[in-house]
C-alpha positions, -999 to +999 in steps of 0.1 A: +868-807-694+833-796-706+820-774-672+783-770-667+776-732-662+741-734-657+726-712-622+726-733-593+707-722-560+730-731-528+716-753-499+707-737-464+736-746-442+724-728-410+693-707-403+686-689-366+668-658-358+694-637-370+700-649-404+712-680-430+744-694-439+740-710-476+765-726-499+776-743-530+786-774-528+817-788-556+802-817-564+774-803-579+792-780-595+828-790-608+842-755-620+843-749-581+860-779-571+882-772-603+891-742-588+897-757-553+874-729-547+841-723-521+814-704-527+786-692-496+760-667-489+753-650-455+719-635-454+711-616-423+679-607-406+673-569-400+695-566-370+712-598-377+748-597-366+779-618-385+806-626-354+841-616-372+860-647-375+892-662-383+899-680-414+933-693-429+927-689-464+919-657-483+884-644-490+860-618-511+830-607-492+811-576-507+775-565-496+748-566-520+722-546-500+717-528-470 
């Protein structure tokens, strides 16, 4: 399977005053659903606060400013 590796941007999921939810969606690009794999980006607002939440599968998060 050839897989396309070319940069994708991700779609705005959410937006609110305190920041956006974005993500990747498999069908666009295959070597996530390949994977069984997500992919999302949380961008908050100065101030902006993410509510801690439960999830049943693992995940990475890491901070890439601030």
């Amino acid at each position: 399977m050839e897989l396309d590796l070319t940069p994708k941007l991700p779609k705005q999921v959410y937006g609110g005053d305190g920041g956006s939810y974005f993500a990747w969606c498999p069908e666009e690009l295959p070597m996530l659903k390949e994977g069984n794999i997500g992919a999302a980006k949380l961008a908050l607002k100065q101030h902006g606060f993410a509510v801690p939440r439960y999830s049943d599968s693992p995940k990475v998060a890491y901070v890439l400013q601030g």
